[in-house]
N, C-alpha and C positions, 0 to 999 in steps of 0.2 A: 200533317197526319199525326194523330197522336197514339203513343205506344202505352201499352200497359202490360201489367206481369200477372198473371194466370197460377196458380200452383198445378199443372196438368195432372198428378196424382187425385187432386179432389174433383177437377172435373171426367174422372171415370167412375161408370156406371152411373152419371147422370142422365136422366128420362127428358132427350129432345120434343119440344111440342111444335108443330106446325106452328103457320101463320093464324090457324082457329083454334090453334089451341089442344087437340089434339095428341095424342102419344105417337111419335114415331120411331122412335125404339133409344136404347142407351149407349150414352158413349161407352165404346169399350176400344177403342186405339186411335193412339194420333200418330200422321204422319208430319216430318217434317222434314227442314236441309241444314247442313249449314253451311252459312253466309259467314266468312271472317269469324269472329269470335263469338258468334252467336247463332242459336239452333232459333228458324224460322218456322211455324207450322203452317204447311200448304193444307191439309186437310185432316178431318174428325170423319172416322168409320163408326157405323153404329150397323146392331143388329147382330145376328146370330153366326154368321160368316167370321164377322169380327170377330169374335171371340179366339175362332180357331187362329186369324193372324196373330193376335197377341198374345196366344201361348205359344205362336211359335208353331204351330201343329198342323196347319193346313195342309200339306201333303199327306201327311200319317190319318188326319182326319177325313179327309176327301177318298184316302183309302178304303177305312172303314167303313165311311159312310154308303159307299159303293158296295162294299163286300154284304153291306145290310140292305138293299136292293135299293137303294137312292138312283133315281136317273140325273138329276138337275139340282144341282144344289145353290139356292139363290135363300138370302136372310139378309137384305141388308144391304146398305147405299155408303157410299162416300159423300162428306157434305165440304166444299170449298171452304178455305176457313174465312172467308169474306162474306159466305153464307148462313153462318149461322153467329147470330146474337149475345154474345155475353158480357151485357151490361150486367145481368145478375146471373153470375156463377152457378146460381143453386136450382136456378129454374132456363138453360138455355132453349132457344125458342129459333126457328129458321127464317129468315129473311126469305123463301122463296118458296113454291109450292114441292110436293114430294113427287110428283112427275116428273120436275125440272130433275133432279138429282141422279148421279149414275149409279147402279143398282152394282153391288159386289156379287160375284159369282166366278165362279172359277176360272175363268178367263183373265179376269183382270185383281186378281189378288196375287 
């Protein structure tokens, strides 16, 4: 298996395309672990959800969002990072359809 080094800063707020090509929304947060002396990335969230994870906000926003008559608040999928494609950093593209994918919502953020 071969490893390579990513700058995760440049790939946020890049525009994911499907397998046709397609816009399916931008990265805006990686998750990841670590493993001994190095951070592994299990998955890339994209989408409007996202965002509030990465600022950190998602309670305070899921609040507001409610207080402003939201019933469902869905924006947005986690992609496995074995999922999605980045031979070219600038243009990431998904190895699988946006069906397959689990959709972010307040249950699982």
């Amino acid at each position: 298996m071969t490893t390579s080094e990513i700058h995760l800063e440049l790939l946020l707020g890049k525009l994911v395309l499907d397998s046709t090509g397609k816009a399916v929304g931008r990265i805006q947060e990686v998750r990841a672990e670590q493993q001994g002396e190095e951070w592994i990335v299990k998955e890339y969230l994209i989408g409007y959800a996202a965002v509030l994870e990465r600022l950190s906000a998602w309670t305070i926003g899921l609040g507001i969002l409610h207080l402003l008559g939201a019933q469902k608040i869905f924006g947005g999928y986690t992609i496995p990072w074995n999922k999605l494609d980045l031979t070219d950093p600038d243009k990431p593209r998904l190895h699988c359809s946006l069906d397959t994918l689990k959709s972010l919502d307040e249950n699982n953020l």
